[in-house]
C-alpha positions as CSV (number, residue, x, y, z in Angstrom):
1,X,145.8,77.3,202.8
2,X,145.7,81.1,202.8
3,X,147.3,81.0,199.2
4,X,145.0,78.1,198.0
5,X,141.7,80.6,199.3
6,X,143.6,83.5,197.7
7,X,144.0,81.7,194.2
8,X,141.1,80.4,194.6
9,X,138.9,83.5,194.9
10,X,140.9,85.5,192.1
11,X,140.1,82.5,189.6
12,X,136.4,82.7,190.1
13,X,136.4,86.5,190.0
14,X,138.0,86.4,186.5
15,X,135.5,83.4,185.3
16,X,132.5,85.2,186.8
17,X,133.5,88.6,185.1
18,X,134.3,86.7,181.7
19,X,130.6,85.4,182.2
20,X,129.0,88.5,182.6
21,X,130.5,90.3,180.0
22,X,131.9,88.0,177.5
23,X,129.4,85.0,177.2
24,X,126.4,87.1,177.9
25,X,127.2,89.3,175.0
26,X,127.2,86.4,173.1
27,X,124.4,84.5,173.8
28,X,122.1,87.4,173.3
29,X,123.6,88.1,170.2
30,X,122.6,84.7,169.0
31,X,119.3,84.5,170.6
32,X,119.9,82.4,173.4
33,X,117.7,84.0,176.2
34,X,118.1,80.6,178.5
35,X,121.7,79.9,178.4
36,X,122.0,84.1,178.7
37,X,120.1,83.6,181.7
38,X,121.9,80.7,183.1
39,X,125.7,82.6,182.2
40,X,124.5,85.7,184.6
41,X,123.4,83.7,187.4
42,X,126.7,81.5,187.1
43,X,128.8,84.8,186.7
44,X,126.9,86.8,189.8
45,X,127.0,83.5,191.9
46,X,130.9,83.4,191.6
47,X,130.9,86.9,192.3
48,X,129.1,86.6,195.5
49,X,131.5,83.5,196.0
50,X,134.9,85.1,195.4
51,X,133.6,88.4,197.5
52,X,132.9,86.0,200.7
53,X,136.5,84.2,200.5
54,X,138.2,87.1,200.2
55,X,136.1,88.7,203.0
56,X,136.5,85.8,204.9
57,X,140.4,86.0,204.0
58,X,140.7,89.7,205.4
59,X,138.9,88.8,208.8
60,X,140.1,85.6,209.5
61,X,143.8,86.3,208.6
């Protein structure tokens, strides 16, 4: 289970840093000021995600 967290958290760390820097980039380039919005909200919300598993991962185990 520990390795299933671990993977787990290391997954959404990568997607929410390709979301903040990739596919906001993007959509602002093109004008797209509500799916910009929506792609740092996604990318911070995995952040805080993949922060409390790990967290969670260094306490508990």
């Amino acid at each position: 289970m520990v390795r299933v967290l671990g993977s787990t958290a290391m997954i959404l760390l990568i997607s929410a840093l390709l979301l903040l820097t990739i596919d906001s980039r993007i959509y602002s380039s093109r004008g797209w000021g509500r799916e910009k919005k929506y792609a740092l909200v996604l990318g911070w919300t995995y952040s805080v995600i993949s922060l409390a598993i790990l967290i969670g991962l260094v306490i508990y185990v």
